[in-house]
N, C-alpha and C positions, 0 to 999 in steps of 0.2 A: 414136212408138208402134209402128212396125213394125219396127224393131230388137229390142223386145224382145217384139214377138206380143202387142200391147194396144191392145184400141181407143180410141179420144180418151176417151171417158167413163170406162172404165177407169183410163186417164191419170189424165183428171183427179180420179176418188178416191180413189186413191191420195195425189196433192197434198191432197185435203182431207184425211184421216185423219192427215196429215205434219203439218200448220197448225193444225189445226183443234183448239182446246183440245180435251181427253180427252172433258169432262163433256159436250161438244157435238156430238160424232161419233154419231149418232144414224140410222136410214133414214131418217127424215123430213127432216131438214136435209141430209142428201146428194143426198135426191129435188130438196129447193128448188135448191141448189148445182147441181144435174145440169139442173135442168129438167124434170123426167119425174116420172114417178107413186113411190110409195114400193115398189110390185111391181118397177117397172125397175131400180130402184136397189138391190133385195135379188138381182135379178136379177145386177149387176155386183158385187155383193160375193160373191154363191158364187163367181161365175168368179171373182175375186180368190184367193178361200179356194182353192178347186181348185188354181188355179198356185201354192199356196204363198206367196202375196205377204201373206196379214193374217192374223191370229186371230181367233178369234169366242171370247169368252169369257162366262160368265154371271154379273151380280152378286151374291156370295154373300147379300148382303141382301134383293135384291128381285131373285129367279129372272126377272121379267120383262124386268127390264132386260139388252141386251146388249152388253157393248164390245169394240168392235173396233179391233185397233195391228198394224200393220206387221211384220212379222216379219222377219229380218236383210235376207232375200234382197229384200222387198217395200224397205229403206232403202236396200239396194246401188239396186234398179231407180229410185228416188228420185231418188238421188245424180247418178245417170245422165241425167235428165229433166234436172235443176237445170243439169248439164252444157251440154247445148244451150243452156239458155237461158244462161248467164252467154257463151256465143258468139255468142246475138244480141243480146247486151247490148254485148258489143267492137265486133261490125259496127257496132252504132249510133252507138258512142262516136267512129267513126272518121268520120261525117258531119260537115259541118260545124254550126255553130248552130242556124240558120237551118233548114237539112232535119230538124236533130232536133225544130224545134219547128213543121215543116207536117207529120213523121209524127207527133206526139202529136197536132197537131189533125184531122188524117185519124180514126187510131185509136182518138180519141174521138170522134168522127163517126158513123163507123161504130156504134160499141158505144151509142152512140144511138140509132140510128136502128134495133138488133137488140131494142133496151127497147123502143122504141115499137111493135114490131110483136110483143114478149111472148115473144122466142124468147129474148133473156137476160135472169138479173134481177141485179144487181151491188150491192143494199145491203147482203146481207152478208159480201160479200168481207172485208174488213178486221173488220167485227166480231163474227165467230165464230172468228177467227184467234188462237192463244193469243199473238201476239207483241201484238196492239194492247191499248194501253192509253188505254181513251177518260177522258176530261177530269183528262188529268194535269195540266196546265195551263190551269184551269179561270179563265175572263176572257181568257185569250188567243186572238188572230185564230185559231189554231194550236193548238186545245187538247189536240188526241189527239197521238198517241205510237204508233211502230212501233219496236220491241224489236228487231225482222230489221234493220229499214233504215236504224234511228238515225234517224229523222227526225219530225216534228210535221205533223201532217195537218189540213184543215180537214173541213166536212163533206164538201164536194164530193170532193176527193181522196181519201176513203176508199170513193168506191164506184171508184174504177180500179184494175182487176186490175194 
């Protein structure tokens, strides 16, 4: 985030307007996503708007509603973020087994124990995500579906970012 002059919550709304079906990009689901009030969250979308990174648009149906997308420079700064991480994705790949599977269970430890004390909420990581598709495989251990990551999720796995 400080490569490109944004702070983590900026970051991360930016990720969610990227992910985050159209119809669902909303202040209030950004506020839930962010953690913070629907003022803080319109708060991080002007400074978005300001730098040029999203558009605020008005639905020509219903003046009420607003949407907001990414504007080139906001998918370049995107691009960028997705960047890092597919680099802590190599470091990790580069662990043995065993280390990959005491950081998941640290990592979900942690993100635990950040739920129980209300500071993050993670149900709807995956299901406000335009790639998941919940019960494509409806009867199966496995029933959802991620479109990004090719893979089948159960409930539990769809609240890990």
């Amino acid at each position: 985030s400080r490569l490109e002059h944004l702070t983590p919550a900026q970051v991360k709304a930016l990720l969610f307007i990227n992910y985050t079906r159209k119809d669902a990009i909303t202040i209030g689901n950004l506020a839930r996503y962010l953690t913070c009030t629907p003022a803080t969250a319109s708060g991080v979308i002007d400074s978005l708007e300001r730098k040029n990174l999203i558009l605020r648009s008005r639905d020509t149906e219903d003046r009420r509603r607003v949407h907001i997308s990414l504007t080139a420079e906001g998918e370049r700064v995107v691009g960028d973020i997705e960047d890092i991480g597919y680099e802590i994705e190599e470091i990790v790949r580069e662990f043995e087994p065993r280390e990959q599977e005491i950081l998941e269970r640290l990592l979900l430890a942690i993100s635990e124990k950040l739920m129980q004390k209300g500071l993050i909420f993670s149900g709807d990581i995956c299901t406000e995500c335009c790639f998941f598709k919940r019960n494509r495989y409806l009867g199966e251990l496995k029933p959802h579906y991620c479109d990004n990551l090719h893979i089948l999720l159960n409930e539990e796995e769809i609240c890990k970012e």
